[in-house]
mmJSON file of the N, C-alpha and C atoms, coordinates in Angstrom:
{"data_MODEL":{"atom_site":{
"group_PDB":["ATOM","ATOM","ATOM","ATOM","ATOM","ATOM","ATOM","ATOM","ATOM","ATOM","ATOM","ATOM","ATOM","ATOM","ATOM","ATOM","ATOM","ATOM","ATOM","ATOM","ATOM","ATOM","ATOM","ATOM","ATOM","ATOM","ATOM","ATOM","ATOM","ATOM","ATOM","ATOM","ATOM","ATOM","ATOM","ATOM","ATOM","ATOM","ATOM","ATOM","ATOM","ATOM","ATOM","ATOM","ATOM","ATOM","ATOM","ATOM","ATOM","ATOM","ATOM","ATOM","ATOM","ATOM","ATOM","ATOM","ATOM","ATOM","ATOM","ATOM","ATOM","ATOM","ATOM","ATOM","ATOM","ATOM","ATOM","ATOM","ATOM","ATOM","ATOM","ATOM","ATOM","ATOM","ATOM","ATOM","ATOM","ATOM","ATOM","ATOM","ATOM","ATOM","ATOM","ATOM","ATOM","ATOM","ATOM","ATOM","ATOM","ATOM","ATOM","ATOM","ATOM","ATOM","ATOM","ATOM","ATOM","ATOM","ATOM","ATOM","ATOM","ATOM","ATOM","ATOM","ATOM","ATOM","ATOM","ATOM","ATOM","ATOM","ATOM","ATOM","ATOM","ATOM","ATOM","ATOM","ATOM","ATOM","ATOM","ATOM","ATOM","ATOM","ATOM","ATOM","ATOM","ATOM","ATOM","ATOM","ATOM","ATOM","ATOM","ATOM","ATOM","ATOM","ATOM","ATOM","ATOM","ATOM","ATOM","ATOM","ATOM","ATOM","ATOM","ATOM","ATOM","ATOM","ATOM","ATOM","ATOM","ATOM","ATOM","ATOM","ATOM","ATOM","ATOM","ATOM","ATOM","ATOM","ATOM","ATOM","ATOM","ATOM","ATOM","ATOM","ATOM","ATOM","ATOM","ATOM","ATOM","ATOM","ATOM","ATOM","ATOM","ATOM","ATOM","ATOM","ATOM","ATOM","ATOM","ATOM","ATOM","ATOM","ATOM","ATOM","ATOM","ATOM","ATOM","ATOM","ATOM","ATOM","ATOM","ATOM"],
"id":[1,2,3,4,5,6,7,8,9,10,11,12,13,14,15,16,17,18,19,20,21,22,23,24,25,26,27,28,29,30,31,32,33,34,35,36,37,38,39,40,41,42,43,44,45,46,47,48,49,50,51,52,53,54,55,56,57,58,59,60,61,62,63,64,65,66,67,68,69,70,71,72,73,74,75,76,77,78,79,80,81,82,83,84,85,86,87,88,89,90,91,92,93,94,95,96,97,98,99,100,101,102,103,104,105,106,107,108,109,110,111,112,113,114,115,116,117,118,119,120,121,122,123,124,125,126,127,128,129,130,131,132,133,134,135,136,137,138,139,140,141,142,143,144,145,146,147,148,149,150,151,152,153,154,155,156,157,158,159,160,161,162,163,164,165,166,167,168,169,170,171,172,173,174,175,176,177,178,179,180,181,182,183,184,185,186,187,188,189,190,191,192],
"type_symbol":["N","C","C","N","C","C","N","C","C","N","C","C","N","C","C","N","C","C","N","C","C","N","C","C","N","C","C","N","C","C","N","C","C","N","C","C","N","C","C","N","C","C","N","C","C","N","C","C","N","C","C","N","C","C","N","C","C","N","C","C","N","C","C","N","C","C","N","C","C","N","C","C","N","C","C","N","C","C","N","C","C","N","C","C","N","C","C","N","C","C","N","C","C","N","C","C","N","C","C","N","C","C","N","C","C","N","C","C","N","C","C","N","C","C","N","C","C","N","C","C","N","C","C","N","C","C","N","C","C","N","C","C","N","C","C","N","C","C","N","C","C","N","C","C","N","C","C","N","C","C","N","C","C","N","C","C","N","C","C","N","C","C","N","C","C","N","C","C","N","C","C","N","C","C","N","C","C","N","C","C","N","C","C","N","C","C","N","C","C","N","C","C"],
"label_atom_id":["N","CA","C","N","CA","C","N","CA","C","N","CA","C","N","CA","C","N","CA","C","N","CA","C","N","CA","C","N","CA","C","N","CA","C","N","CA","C","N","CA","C","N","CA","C","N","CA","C","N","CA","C","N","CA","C","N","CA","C","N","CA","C","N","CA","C","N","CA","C","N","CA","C","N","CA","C","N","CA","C","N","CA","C","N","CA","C","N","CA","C","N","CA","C","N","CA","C","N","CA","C","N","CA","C","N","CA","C","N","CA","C","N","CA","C","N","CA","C","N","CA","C","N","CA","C","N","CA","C","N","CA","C","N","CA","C","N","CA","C","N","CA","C","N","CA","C","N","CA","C","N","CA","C","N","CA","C","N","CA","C","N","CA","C","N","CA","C","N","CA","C","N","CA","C","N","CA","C","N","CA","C","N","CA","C","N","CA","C","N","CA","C","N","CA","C","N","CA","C","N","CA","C","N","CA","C","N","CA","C","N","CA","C","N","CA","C","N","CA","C","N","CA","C"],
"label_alt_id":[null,null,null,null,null,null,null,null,null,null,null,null,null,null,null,null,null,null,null,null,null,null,null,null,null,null,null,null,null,null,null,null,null,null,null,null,null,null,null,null,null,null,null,null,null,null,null,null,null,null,null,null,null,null,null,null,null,null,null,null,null,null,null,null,null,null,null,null,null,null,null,null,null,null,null,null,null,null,null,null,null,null,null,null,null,null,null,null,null,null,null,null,null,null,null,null,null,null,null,null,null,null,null,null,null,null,null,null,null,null,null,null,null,null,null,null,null,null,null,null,null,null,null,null,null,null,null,null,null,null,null,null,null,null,null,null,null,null,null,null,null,null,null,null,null,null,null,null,null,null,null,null,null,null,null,null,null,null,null,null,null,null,null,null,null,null,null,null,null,null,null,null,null,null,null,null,null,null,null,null,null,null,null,null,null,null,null,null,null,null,null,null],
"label_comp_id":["UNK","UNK","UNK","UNK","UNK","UNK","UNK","UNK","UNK","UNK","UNK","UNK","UNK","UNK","UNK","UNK","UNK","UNK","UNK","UNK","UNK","UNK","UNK","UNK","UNK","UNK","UNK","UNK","UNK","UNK","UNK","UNK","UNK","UNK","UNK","UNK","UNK","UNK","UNK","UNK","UNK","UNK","UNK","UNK","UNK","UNK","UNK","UNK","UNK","UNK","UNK","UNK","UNK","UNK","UNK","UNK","UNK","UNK","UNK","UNK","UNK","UNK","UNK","UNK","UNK","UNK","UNK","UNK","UNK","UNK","UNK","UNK","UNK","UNK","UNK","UNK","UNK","UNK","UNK","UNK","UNK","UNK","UNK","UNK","UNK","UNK","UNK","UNK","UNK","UNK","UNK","UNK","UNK","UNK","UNK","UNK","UNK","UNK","UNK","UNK","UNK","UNK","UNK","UNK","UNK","UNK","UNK","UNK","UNK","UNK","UNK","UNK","UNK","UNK","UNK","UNK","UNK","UNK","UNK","UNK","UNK","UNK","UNK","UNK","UNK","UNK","UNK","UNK","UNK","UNK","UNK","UNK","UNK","UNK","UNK","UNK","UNK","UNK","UNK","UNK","UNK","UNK","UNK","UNK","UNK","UNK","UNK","UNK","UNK","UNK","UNK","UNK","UNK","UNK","UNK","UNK","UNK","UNK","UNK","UNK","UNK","UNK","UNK","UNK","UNK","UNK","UNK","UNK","UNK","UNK","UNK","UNK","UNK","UNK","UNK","UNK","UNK","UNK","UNK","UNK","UNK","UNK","UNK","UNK","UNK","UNK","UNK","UNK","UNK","UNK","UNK","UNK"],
"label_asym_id":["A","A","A","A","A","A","A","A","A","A","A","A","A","A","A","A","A","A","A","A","A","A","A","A","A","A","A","A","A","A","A","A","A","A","A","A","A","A","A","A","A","A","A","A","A","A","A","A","A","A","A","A","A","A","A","A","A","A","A","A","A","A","A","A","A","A","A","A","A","A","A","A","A","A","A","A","A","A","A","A","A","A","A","A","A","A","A","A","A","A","A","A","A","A","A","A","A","A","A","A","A","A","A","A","A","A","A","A","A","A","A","A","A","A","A","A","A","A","A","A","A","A","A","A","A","A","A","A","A","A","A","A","A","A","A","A","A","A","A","A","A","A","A","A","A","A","A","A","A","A","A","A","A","A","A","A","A","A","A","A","A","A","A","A","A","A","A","A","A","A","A","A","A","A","A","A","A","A","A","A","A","A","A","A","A","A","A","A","A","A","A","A"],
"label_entity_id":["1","1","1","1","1","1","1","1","1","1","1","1","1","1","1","1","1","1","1","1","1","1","1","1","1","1","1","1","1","1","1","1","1","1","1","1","1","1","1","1","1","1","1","1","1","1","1","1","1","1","1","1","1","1","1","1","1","1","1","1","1","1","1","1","1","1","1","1","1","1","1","1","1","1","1","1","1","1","1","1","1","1","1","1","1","1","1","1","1","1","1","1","1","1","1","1","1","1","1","1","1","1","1","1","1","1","1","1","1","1","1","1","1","1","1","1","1","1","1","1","1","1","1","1","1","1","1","1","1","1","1","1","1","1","1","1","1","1","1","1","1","1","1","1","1","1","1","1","1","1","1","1","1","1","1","1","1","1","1","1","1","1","1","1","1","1","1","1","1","1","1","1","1","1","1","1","1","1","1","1","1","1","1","1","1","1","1","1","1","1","1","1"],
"label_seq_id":[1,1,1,2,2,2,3,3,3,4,4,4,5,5,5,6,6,6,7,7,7,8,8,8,9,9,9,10,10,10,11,11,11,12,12,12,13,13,13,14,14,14,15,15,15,16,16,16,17,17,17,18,18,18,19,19,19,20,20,20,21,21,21,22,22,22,23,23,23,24,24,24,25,25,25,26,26,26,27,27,27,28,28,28,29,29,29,30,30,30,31,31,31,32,32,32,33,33,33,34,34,34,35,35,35,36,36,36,37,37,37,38,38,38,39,39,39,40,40,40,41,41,41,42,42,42,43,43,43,44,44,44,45,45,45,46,46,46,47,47,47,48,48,48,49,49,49,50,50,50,51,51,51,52,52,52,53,53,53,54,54,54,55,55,55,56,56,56,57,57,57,58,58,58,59,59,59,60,60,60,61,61,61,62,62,62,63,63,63,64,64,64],
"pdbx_PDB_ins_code":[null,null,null,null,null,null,null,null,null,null,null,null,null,null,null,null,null,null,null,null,null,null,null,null,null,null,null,null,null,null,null,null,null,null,null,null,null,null,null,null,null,null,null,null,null,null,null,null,null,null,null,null,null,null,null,null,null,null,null,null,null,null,null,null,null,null,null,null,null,null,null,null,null,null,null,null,null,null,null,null,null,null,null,null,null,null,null,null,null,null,null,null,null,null,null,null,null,null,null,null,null,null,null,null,null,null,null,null,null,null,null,null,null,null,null,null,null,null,null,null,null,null,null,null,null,null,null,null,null,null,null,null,null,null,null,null,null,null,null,null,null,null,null,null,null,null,null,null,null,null,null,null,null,null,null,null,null,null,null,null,null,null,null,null,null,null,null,null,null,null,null,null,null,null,null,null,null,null,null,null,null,null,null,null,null,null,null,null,null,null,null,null],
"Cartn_x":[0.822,0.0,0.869,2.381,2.822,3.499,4.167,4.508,3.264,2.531,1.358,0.754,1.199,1.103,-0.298,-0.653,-1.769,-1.783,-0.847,-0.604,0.885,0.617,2.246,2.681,3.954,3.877,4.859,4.683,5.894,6.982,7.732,8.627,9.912,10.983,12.39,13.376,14.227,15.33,15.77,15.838,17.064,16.254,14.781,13.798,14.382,15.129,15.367,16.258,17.614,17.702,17.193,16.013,14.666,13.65,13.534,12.702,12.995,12.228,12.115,12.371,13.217,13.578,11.943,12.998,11.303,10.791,11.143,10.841,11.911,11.449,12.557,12.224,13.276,12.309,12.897,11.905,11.839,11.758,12.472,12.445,11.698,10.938,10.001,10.554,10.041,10.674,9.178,9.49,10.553,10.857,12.182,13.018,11.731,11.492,10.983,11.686,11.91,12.301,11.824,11.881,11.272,12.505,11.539,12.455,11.762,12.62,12.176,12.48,11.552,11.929,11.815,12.724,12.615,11.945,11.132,10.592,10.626,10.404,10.324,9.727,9.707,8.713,9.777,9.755,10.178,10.081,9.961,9.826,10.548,11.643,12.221,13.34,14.683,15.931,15.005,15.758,15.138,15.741,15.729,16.128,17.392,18.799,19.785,20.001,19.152,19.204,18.622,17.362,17.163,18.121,18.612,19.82,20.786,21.397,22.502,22.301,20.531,20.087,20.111,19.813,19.746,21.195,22.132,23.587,24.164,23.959,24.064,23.987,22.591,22.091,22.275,23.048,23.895,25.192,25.572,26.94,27.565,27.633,27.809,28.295,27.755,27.927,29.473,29.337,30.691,30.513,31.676,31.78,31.048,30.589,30.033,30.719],
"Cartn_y":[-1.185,0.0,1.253,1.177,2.019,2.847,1.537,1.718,2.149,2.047,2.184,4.049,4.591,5.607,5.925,4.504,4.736,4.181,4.937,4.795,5.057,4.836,4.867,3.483,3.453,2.556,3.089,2.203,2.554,1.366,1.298,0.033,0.488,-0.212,-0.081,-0.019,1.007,1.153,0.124,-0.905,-2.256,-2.37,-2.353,-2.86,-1.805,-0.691,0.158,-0.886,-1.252,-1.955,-3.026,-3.114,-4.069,-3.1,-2.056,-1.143,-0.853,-1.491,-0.936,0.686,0.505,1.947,2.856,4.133,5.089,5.409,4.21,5.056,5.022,5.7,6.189,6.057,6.203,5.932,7.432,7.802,9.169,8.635,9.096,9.261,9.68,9.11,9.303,10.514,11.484,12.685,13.277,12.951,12.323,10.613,10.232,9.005,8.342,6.994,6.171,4.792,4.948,3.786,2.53,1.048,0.177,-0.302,-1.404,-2.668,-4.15,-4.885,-5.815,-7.107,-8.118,-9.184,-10.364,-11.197,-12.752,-13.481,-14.557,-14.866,-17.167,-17.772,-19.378,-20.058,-20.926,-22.16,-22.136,-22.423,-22.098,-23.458,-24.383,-25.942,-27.105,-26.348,-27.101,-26.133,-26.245,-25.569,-24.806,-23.647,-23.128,-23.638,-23.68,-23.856,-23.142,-23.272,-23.088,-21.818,-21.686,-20.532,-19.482,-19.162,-18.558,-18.554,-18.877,-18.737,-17.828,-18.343,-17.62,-16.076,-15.683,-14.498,-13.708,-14.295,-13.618,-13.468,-14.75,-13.95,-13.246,-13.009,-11.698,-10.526,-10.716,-9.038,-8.893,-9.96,-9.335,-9.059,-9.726,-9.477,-10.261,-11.208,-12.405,-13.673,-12.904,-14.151,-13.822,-14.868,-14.553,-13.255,-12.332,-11.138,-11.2,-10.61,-10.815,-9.851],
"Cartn_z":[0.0,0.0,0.0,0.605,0.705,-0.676,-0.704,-2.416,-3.64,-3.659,-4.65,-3.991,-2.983,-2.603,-2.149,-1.128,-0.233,1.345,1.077,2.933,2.989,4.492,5.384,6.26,6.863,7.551,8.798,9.479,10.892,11.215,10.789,11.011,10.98,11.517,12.402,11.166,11.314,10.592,9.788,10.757,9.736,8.709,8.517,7.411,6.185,6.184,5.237,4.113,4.112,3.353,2.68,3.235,2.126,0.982,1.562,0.89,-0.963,-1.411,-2.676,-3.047,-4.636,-4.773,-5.006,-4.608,-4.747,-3.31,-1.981,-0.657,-0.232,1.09,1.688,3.477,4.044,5.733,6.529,6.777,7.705,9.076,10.07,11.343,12.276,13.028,13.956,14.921,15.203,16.317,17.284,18.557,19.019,19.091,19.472,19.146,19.634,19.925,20.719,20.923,22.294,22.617,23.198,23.091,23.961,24.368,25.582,26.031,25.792,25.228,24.793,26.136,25.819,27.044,26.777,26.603,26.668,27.458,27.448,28.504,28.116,28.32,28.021,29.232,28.906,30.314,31.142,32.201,33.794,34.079,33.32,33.785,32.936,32.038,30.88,30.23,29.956,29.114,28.462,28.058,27.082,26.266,24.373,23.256,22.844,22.527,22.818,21.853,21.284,20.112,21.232,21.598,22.628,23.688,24.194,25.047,24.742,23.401,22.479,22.567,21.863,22.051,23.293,24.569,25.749,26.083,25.538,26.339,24.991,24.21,22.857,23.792,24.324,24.671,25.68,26.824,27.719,28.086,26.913,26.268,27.101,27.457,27.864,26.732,25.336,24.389,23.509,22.475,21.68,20.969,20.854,19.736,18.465,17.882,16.283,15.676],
"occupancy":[1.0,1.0,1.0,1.0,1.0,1.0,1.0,1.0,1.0,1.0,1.0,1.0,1.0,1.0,1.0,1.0,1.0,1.0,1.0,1.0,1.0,1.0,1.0,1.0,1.0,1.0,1.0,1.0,1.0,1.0,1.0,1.0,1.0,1.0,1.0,1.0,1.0,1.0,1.0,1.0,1.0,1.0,1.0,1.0,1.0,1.0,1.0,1.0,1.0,1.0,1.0,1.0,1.0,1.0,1.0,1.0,1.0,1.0,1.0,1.0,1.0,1.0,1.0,1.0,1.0,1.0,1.0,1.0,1.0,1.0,1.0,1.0,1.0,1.0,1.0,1.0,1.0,1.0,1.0,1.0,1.0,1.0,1.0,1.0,1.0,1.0,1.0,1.0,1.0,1.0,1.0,1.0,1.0,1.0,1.0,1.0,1.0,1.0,1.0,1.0,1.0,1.0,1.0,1.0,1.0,1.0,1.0,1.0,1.0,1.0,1.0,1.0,1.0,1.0,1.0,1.0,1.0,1.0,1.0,1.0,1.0,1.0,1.0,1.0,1.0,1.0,1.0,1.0,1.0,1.0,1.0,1.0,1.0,1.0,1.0,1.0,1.0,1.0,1.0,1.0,1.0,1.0,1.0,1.0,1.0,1.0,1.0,1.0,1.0,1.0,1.0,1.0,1.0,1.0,1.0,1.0,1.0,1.0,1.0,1.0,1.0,1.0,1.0,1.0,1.0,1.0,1.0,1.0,1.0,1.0,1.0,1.0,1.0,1.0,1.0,1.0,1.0,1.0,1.0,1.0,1.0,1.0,1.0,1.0,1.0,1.0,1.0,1.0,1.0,1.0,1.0,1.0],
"B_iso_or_equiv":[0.0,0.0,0.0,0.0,0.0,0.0,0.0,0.0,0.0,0.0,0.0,0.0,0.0,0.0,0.0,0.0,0.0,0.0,0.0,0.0,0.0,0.0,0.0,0.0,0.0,0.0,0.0,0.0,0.0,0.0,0.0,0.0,0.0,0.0,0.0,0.0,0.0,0.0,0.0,0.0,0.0,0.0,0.0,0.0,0.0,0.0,0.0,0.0,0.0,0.0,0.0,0.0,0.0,0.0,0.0,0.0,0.0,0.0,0.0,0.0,0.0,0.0,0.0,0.0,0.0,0.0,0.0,0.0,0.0,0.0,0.0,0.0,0.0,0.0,0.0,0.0,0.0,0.0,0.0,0.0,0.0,0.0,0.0,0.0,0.0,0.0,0.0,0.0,0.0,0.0,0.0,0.0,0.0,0.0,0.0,0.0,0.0,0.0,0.0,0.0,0.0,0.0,0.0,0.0,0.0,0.0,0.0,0.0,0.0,0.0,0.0,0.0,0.0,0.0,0.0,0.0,0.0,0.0,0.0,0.0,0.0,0.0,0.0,0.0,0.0,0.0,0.0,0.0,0.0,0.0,0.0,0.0,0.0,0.0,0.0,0.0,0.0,0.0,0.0,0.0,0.0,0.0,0.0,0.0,0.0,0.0,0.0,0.0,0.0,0.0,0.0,0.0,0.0,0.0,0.0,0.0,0.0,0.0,0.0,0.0,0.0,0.0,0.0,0.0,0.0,0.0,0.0,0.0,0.0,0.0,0.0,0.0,0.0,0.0,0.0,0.0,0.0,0.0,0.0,0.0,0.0,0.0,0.0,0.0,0.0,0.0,0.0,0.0,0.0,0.0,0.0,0.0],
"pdbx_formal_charge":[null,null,null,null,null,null,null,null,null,null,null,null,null,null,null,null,null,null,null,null,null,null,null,null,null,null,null,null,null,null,null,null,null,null,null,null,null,null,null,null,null,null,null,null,null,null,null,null,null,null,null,null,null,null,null,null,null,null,null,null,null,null,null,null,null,null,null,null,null,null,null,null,null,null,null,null,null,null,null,null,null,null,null,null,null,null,null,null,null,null,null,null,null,null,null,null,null,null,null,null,null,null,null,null,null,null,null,null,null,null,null,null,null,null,null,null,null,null,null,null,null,null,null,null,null,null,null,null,null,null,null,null,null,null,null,null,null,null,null,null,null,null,null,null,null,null,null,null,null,null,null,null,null,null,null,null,null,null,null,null,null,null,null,null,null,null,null,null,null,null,null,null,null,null,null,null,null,null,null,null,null,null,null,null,null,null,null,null,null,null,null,null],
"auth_seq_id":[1,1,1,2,2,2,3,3,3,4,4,4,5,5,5,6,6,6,7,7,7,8,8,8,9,9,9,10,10,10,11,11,11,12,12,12,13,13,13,14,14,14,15,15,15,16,16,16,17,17,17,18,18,18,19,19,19,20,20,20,21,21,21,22,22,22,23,23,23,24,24,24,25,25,25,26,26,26,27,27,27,28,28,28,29,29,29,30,30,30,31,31,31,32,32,32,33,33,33,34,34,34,35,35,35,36,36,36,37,37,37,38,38,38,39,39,39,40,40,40,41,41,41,42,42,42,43,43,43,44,44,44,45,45,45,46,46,46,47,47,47,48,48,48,49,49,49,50,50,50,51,51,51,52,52,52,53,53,53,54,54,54,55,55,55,56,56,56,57,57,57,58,58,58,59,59,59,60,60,60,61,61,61,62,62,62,63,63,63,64,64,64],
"auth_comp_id":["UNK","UNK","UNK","UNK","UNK","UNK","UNK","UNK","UNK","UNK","UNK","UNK","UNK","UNK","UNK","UNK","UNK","UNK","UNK","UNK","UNK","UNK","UNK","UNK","UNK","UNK","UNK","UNK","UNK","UNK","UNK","UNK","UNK","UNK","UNK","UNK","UNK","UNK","UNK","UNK","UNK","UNK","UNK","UNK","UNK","UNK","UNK","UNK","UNK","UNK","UNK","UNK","UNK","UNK","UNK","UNK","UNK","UNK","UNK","UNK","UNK","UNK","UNK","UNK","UNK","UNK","UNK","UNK","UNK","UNK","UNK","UNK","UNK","UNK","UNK","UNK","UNK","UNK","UNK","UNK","UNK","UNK","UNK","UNK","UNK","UNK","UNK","UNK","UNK","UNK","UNK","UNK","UNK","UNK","UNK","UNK","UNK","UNK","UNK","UNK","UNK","UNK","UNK","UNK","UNK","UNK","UNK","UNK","UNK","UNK","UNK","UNK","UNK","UNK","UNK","UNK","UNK","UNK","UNK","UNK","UNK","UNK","UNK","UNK","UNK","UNK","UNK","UNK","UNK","UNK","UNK","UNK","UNK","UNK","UNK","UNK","UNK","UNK","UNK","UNK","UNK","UNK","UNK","UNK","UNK","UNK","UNK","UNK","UNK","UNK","UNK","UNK","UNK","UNK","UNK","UNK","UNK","UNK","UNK","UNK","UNK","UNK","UNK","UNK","UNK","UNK","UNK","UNK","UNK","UNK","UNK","UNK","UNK","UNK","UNK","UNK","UNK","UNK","UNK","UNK","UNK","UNK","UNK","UNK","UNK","UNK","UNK","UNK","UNK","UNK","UNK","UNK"],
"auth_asym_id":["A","A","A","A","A","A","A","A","A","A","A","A","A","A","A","A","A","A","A","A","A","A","A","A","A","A","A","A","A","A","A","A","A","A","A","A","A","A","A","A","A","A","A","A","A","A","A","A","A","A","A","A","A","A","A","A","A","A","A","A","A","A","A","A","A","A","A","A","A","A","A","A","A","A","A","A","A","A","A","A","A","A","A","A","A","A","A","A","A","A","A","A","A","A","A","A","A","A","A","A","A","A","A","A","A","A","A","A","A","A","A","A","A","A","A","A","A","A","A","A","A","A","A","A","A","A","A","A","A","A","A","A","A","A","A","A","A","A","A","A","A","A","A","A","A","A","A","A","A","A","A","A","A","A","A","A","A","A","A","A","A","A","A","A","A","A","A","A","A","A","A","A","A","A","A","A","A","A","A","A","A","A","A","A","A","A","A","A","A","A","A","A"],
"auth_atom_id":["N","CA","C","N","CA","C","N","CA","C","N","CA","C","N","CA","C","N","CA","C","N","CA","C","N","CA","C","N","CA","C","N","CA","C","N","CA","C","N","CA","C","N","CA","C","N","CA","C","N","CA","C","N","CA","C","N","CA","C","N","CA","C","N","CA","C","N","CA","C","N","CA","C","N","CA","C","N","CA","C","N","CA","C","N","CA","C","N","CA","C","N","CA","C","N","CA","C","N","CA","C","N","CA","C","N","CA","C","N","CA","C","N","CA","C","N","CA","C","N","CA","C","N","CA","C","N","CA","C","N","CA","C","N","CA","C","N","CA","C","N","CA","C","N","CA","C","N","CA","C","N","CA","C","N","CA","C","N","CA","C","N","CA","C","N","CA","C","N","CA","C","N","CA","C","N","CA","C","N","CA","C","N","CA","C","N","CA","C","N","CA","C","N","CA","C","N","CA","C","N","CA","C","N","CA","C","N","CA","C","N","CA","C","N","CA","C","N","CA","C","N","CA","C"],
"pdbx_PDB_model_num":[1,1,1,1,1,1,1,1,1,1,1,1,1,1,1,1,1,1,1,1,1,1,1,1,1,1,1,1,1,1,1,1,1,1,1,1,1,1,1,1,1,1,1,1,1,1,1,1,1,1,1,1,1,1,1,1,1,1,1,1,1,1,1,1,1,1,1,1,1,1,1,1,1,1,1,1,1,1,1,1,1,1,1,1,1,1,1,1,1,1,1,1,1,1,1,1,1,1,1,1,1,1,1,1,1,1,1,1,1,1,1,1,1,1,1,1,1,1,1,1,1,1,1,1,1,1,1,1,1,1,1,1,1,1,1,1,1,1,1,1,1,1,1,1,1,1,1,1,1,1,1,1,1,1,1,1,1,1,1,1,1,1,1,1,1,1,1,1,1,1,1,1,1,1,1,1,1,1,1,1,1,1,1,1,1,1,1,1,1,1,1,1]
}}}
């Protein structure tokens, strides 16, 4: 819809290098920030990929 020039959308920076030529992504002002939260069953490992992610984002994991 956006592309066809009937509408807008709101979505996160990284999505810019997907965007077809012709748009462009403007910046929300002011910034907005969240916090995001992991959460899994409390009665079983979590899945080791999930893991990986939580010690990523506490920097706990390997360098990238």
């Amino acid at each position: 819809m956006v592309e066809a020039g009937l509408g807008v959308a709101v979505l996160p920076s990284l999505a810019g290098s997907m965007l077809p030529g012709g748009l462009t992504l403007v910046p929300a002002l002011p910034r907005v920030e969240r916090r995001l939260l992991l959460t899994g069953p409390a009665t079983r490992p979590w899945h080791p990929h999930v893991t990986a992610i939580r010690d990523l984002c506490q920097g706990t994991g390997p360098a990238m």
